[in-house]
C-alpha positions in Angstrom: 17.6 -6.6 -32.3 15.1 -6.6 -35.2 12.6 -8.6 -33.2 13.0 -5.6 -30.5 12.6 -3.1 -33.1 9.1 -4.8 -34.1 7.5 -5.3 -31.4 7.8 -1.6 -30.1 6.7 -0.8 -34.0 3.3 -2.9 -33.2 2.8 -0.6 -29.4 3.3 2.0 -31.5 0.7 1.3 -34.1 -1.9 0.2 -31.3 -1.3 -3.5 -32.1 -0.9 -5.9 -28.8 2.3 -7.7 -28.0 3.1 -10.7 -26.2 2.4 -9.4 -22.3 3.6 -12.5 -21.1 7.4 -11.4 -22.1 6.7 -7.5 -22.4 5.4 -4.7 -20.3 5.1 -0.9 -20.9 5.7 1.1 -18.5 3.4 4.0 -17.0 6.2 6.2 -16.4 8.9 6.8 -19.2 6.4 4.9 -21.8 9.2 2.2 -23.3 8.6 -1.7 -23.7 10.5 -3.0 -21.2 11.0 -6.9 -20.9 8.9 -8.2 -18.1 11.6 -10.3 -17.0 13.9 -7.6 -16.2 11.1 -5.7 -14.6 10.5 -8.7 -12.3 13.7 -9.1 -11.6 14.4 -5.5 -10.2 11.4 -5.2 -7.9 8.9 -4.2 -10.2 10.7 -0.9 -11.0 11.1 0.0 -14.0 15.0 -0.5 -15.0 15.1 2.5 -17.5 13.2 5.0 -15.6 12.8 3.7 -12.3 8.9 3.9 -12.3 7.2 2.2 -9.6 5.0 -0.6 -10.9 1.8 -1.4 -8.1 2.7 -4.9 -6.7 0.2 -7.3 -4.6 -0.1 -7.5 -0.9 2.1 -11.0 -0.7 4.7 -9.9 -2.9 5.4 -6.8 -1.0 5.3 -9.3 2.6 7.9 -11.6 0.8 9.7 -8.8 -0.3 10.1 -6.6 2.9 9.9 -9.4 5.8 12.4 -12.7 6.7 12.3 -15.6 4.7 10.8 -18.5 7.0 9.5 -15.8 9.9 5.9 -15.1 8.5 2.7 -16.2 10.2 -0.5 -14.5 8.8 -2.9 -13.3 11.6 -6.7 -12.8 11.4 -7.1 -14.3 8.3 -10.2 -15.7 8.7 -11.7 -12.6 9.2 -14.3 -11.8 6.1 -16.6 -8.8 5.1 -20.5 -8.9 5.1 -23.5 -6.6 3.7 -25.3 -5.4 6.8 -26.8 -2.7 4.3 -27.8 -4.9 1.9 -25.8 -2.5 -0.3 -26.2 -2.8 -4.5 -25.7 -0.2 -7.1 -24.7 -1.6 -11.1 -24.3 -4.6 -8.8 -24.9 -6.7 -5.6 -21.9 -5.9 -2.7 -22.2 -9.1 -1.4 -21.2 -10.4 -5.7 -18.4 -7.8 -6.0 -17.1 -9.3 -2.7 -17.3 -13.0 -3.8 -15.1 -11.8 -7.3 -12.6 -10.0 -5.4 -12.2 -13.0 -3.6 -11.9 -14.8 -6.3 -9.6 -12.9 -8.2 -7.3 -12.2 -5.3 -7.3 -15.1 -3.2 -7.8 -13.4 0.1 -10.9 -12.3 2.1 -10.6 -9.2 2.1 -8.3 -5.6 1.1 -5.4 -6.3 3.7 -3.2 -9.0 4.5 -2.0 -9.3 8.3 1.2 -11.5 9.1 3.7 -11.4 12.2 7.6 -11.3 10.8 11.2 -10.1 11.1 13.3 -7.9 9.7 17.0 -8.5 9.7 15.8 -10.1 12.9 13.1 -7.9 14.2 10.0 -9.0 15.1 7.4 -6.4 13.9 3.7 -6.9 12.9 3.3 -5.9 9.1 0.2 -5.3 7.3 -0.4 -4.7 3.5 -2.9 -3.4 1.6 -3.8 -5.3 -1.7 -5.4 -3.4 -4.8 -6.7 -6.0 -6.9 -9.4 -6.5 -4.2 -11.9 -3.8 -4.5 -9.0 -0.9 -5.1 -7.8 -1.5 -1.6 -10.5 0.0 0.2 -10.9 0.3 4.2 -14.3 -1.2 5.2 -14.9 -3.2 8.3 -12.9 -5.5 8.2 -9.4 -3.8 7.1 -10.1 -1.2 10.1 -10.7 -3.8 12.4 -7.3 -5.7 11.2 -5.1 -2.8 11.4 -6.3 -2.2 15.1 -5.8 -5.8 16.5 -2.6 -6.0 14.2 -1.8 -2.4 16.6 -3.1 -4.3 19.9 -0.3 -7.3 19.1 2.3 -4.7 18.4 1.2 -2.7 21.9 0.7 -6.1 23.5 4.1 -8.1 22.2 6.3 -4.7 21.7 6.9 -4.9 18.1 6.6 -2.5 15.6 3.7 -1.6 13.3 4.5 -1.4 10.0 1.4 -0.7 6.9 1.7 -0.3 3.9 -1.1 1.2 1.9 -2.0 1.2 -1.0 -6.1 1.7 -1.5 -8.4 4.3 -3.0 -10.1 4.9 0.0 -13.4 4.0 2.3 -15.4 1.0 0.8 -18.8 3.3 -0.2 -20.9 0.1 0.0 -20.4 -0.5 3.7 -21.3 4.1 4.0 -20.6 4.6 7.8 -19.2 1.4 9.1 -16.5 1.8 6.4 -15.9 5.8 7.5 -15.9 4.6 11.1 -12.7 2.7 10.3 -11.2 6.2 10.4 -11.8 7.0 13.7 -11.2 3.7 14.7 -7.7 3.2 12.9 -6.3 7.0 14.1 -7.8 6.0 17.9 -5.5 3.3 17.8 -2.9 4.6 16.2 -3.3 7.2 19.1 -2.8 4.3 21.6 0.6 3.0 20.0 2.1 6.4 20.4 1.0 6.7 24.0 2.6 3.5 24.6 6.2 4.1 23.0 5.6 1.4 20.2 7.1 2.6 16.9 4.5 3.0 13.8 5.8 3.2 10.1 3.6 3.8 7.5 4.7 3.1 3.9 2.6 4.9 1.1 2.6 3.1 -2.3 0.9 4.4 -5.1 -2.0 5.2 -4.9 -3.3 6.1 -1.1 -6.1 8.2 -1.3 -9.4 8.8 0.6 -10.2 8.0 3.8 -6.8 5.9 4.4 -4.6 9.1 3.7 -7.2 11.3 5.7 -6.7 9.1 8.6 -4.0 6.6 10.2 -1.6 6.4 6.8 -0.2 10.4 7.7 0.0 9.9 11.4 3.1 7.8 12.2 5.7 8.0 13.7 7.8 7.8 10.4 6.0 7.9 6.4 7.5 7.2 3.7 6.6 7.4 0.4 7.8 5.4 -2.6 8.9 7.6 -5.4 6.0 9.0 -7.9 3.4 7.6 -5.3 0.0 9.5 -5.7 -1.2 10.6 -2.1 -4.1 13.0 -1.6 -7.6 12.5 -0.3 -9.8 13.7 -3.0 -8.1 13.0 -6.9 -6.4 16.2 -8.7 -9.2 16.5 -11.6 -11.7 16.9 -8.5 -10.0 19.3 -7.0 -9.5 21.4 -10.0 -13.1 20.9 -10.8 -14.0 22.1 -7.3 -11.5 25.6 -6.6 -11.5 26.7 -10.1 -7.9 26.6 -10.7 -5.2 24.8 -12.6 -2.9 22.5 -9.7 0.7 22.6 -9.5 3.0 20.2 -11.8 3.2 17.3 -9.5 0.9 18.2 -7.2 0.1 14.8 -4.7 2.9 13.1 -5.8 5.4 11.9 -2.9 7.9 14.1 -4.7 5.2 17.3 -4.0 4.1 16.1 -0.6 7.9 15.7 0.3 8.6 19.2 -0.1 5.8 20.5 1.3 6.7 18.2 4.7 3.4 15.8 4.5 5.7 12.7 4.6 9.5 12.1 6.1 11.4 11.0 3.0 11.3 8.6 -0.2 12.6 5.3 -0.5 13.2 3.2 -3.2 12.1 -0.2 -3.5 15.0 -1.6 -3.2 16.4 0.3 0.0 13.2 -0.2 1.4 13.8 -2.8 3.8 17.0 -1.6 5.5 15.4 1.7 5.7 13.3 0.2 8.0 15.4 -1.8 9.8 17.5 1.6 10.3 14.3 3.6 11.3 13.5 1.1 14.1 17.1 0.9 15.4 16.9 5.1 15.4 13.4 5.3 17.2 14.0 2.4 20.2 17.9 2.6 20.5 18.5 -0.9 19.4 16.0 -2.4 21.9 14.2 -4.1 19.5 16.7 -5.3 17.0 17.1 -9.4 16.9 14.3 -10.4 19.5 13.6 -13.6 19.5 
C-alpha cells in the first residue's frame, strides 16, 4: 500500500495527484479511488457523501433502460435584455452549451420506472449553476401539461442555485409560472415528486421544488433560498450547526424524508404505488 500511502502524503502537502484514478471527497476529506466512487453512485464509500452528478447520469440512473425519449429539447435561451456584466449573456450561454452539451439548465425525457410511465425532468449544474430562466420554467410546465394530459407522474429533480439574474424578470416569472402549474397538477389528482440534490437554492427552492406532493431530499443536500453566510450577515446572529441541510430541514418538517442514492428509485416507485393505489404501476 505504499503507493496509497504517497499519494495521500502529496494531498496533504498541497501537491496534485492523478484525478483521473483519485478523488477527495467533500465530506469526510479522504482520497478515495474514483473508481469505487463511480461504482457506488457517486457516494462516497467511506462516508457516504453525496457527490453532485449531471442531468443524464441521474436520468440513466433513476429511469428504465430502453424507455427514455427526451422532450422539448430543441428548446434554447435568448437575450431579450441584451444582458452583459464581466461578460456577454448571449457568450456565457454559447460555453455552457459547449461545456455541457445541452441547450439549456434542464433536461426533459418521458420514462419508466419499474414499469411506470412518468415524465422526469433534471436539472444540470455545469450549465450556468442550474439556474431557472425561461426556458427551464417553460420546460417544467409543458413537462407538467404531458403529465396532466397522459396521467403520469411528475418527477424533478433540482439541483440549481437559483433564477438566471441575466434574464431579471422573465427568469423570476418562472416562479409564478412553475408553482401555477404545479397548482394545476394537484387540482387534477396527478402525483408530483420533487427530489432536492445538493444544492437547491433561490428562486427554485422558493417556488415549485417545496410544493409537491412528496420532497425528498438526498442526505447533506444544502436547501435554503438565500446562502447561510448571507443570512448571518443579514440578522446578526451565528446559525445553527447544520442549518439548510436536508438533515436540518428534515427535522424542522420542510421536506418528507431522505433517501439515499441508492434507494432512490424504489422509493419512488413505492411513493407512486402509495399516492394512486397501484393505478399507475406498469402502464404501457
Amino acid at each position: 500500500m505504499n503507493w496509497f500511502k504517497e499519494t495521500l502524503s502529496r494531498v496533504k502537502r498541497g501537491k496534485k495527484v492523478d484525478q483521473s484514478l483519485w478523488v477527495m471527497c467533500s465530506g469526510c476529506k479522504e482520497i478515495v479511488y474514483k473508481k469505487e466512487v463511480e461504482r457506488n453512485l457517486k457516494v462516497c464509500p467511506k462516508c457516504g457523501y453525496h457527490f453532485r452528478i449531471g442531468a443524464w447520469e441521474r436520468i440513466n440512473m433513476l429511469l428504465d433502460e430502453g424507455s427514455v425519449v427526451e422532450r422539448d429539447g430543441n428548446l434554447a435561451p435568448m437575450d431579450p435584455l441584451k444582458f452583459k456584466d464581466t461578460k456577454r449573456y448571449k457568450d456565457r450561454i454559447e460555453d455552457a452549451q459547449k461545456k455541457t452539451g445541452m441547450k439549456d439548465a434542464v433536461v426533459s425525457v418521458e420514462g419508466t420506472i419499474h414499469g411506470v410511465s412518468v415524465q422526469f425532468v433534471a436539472f444540470e449544474f455545469g450549465f450556468l449553476g442550474g439556474s431557472m430562466g425561461s426556458v427551464v420554467g417553460e420546460k417544467i410546465a409543458r413537462a407538467a401539461e404531458r403529465s396532466m394530459e397522459k396521467r403520469e407522474p411528475l418527477i424533478i429533480v433540482s439541483c440549481s442555485g437559483g433564477a438566471r439574474m441575466q434574464e431579471s424578470m422573465l427568469s423570476l416569472m418562472q416562479m409564478a409560472k412553475t408553482c401555477a402549474v404545479v397548482r394545476r397538477l394537484s387540482e387534477a389528482k396527478v402525483p408530483f415528486i420533487s427530489i432536492l440534490s445538493d444544492p437547491t437554492t433561490g428562486g427554485v427552492s422558493a417556488s415549485y421544488a417545496l410544493i409537491a406532493d412528496v420532497v425528498i431530499a438526498e442526505p447533506g443536500a444544502l436547501i435554503g433560498f438565500a446562502g447561510p453566510r448571507v443570512i448571518e450577515q443579514t440578522i446578526g446572529q451565528k446559525l445553527p450547526e447544520g442549518f439548510q441541510r436536508a438533515e436540518y430541514l428534515l427535522e424542522h418538517g420542510f421536506v418528507d424524508m431522505i433517501v439515499e442514492r441508492k434507494h432512490m428509485k424504489d422509493i419512488i416507485y413505492r411513493i407512486i404505488k402509495l399516492l394512486t393505489g397501484g393505478s399507475y404501476v406498469h402502464s404501457s
